[in-house]
N, C-alpha and C positions, 0 to 999 in steps of 0.2 A: 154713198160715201165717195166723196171726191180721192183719184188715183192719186199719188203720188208721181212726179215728173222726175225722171234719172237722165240725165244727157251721159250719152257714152261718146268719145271717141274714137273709131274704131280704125288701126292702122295700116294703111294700105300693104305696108309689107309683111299682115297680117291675112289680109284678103288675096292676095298675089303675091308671095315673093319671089315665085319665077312662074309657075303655074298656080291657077285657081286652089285655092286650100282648102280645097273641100269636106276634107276629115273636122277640119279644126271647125270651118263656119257648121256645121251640122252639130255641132258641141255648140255652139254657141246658140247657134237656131234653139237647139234645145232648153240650153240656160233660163235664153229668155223668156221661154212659154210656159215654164216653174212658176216664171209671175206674172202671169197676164193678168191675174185677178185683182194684183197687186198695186203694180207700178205701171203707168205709161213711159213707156221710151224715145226717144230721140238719140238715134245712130245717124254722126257726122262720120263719112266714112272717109279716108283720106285715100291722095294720089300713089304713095308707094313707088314701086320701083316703074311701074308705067308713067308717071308723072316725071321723075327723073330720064326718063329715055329722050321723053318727047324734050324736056327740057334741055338735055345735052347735045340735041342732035340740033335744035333749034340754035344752040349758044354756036353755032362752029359759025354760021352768015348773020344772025341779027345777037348782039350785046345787051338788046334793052332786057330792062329787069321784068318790066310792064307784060309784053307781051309773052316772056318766059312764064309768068305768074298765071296770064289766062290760060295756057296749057293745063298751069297744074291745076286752076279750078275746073278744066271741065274733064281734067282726068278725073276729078273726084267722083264727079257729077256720073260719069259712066260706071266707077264701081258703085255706085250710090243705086243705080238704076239695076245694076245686076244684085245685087243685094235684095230690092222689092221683087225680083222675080223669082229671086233664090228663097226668098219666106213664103211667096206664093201669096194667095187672095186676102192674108192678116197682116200683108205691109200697105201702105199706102200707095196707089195707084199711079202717082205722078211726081218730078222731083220738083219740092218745091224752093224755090229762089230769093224766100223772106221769111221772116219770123210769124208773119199775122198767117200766112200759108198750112206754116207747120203746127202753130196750134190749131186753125180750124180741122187739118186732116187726124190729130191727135183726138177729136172729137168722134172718129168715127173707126179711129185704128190704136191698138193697142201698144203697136212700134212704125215709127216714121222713119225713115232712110235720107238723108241728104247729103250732098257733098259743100263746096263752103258756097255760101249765099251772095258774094259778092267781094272783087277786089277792093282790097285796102291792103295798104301799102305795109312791107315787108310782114305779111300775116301769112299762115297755114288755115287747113282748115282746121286744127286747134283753137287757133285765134275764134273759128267758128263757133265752134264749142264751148267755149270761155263764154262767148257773150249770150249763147242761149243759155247756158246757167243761168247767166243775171238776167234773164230775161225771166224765166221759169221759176228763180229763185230759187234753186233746187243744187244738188252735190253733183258732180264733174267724176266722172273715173273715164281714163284714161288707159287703153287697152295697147300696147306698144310691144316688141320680141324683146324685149327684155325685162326682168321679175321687178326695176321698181329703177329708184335711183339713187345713180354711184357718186363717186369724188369725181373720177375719170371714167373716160368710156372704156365698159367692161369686154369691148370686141377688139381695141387694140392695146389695152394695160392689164398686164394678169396681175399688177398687185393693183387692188384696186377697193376701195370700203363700200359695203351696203347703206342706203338709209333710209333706216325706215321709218324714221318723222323728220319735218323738217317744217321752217317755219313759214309761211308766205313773204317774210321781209329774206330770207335766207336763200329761198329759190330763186327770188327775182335777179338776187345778185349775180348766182351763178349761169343766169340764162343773161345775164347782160354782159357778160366775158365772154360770150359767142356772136360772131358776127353773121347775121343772116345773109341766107342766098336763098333763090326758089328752089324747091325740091329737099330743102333740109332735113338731115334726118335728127332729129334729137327729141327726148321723152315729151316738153311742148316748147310751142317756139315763144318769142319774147314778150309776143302782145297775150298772149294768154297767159303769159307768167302774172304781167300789170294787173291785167281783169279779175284774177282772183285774189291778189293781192291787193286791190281797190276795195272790191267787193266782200273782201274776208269769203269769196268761195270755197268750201272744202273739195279739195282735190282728191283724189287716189289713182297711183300710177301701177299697173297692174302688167302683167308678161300674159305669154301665151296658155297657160296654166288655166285653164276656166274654172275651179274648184273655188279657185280665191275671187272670180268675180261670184261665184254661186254664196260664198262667204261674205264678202264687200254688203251685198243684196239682203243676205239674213243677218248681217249684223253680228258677226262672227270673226274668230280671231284670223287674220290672210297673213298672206307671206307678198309686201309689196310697199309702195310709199304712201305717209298719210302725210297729203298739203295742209296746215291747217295755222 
């Protein structure tokens, strides 16, 4: 029986937002080994607030967007490598830096670890993820500190609406009234709005909560957004 492929996500200021979060990835370590029998994964793991450091400290002598951006891919790349250490001998061995990489090592490991695969221009590793969906053909969830998405950002609007469906022509709109910089924080950035709105990929944008990725997984009712 061929696994099924689930591309996560996983957000840097999930894996770091000041110190390593180790309570939380050991919930997730866990989650994910509920299905190994299951589903194969692909974990893009993003820069977080280490990708932002390098990147604000870098903006005070060099302006370019370019080499801000290479920051934030190999901050990725570093939580991405802490992450196969942090699962131990059931992640994959090496980060890999293409798509043909990450399936071969998907042949041989149950979850792959990666950060984004290459610059392109105003993308996250979101954008990363977007495009292994269409590659894998497979649903997108989105693991982010917040339970899903708002009208406004719920950190600084206390009146602010949940949603929890929304359409792919819907989201794209509202992620194209933000203007991209490297280091961005928002649920995903604009080229992974396109890709799944190309692609008709089903999204789901999920908080720190692992109950409802354990839910998302069994196909059960969450508390979170459905892209679709």
């Amino acid at each position: 029986m061929v696994k099924e492929v689930i591309i996560i996500s996983l957000g840097g200021s999930l894996i770091i937002p000041d110190e390593i979060n180790t309570n939380f990835l050991e919930k997730f370590k866990k989650t994910l080994f509920k299905y190994d029998k299951k589903y194969r994964f692909v974990v893009v793991c993003g820069g977080g607030k280490t990708a932002r450091n390098y990147i604000n400290g870098l903006s005070y002598v060099n302006k370019r967007e370019f080499f801000q951006c290479l920051l934030g891919i190999a901050s990725t790349r570093l939580n991405a490598r802490f992450m196969t250490y942090f699962f131990g001998e059931d992640a994959n061995e090496g980060i890999p830096h293409n798509m043909e990489e990450i399936k071969n090592l998907l042949r041989r490991n149950f979850v792959v670890f990666c950060g984004a695969l290459r610059y392109a221009k105003h993308e996250t590793s979101d954008g990363t993820a977007a495009k292994l969906a269409r590659f894998f053909d497979c649903d997108f969830i989105n693991l982010t500190n917040v339970q899903g998405l708002y009208d406004k950002d719920p950190k600084k609007n206390k009146k602010t609406k949940f949603i929890p469906e929304i359409s792919h022509k819907d989201f794209y709109k509202m992620t194209k009234k933000i203007e991209f910089k490297p280091g961005q924080h928002f649920v995903l950035d604009q080229n992974a709005a396109k890709i799944i709105k190309k692609y008709k990929i089903t999204t789901y944008i999920l908080g720190h909560d692992l109950k409802n990725l354990d839910n998302v997984l069994n196909k059960k009712h969450f508390v979170g957004t459905r892209i679709s």
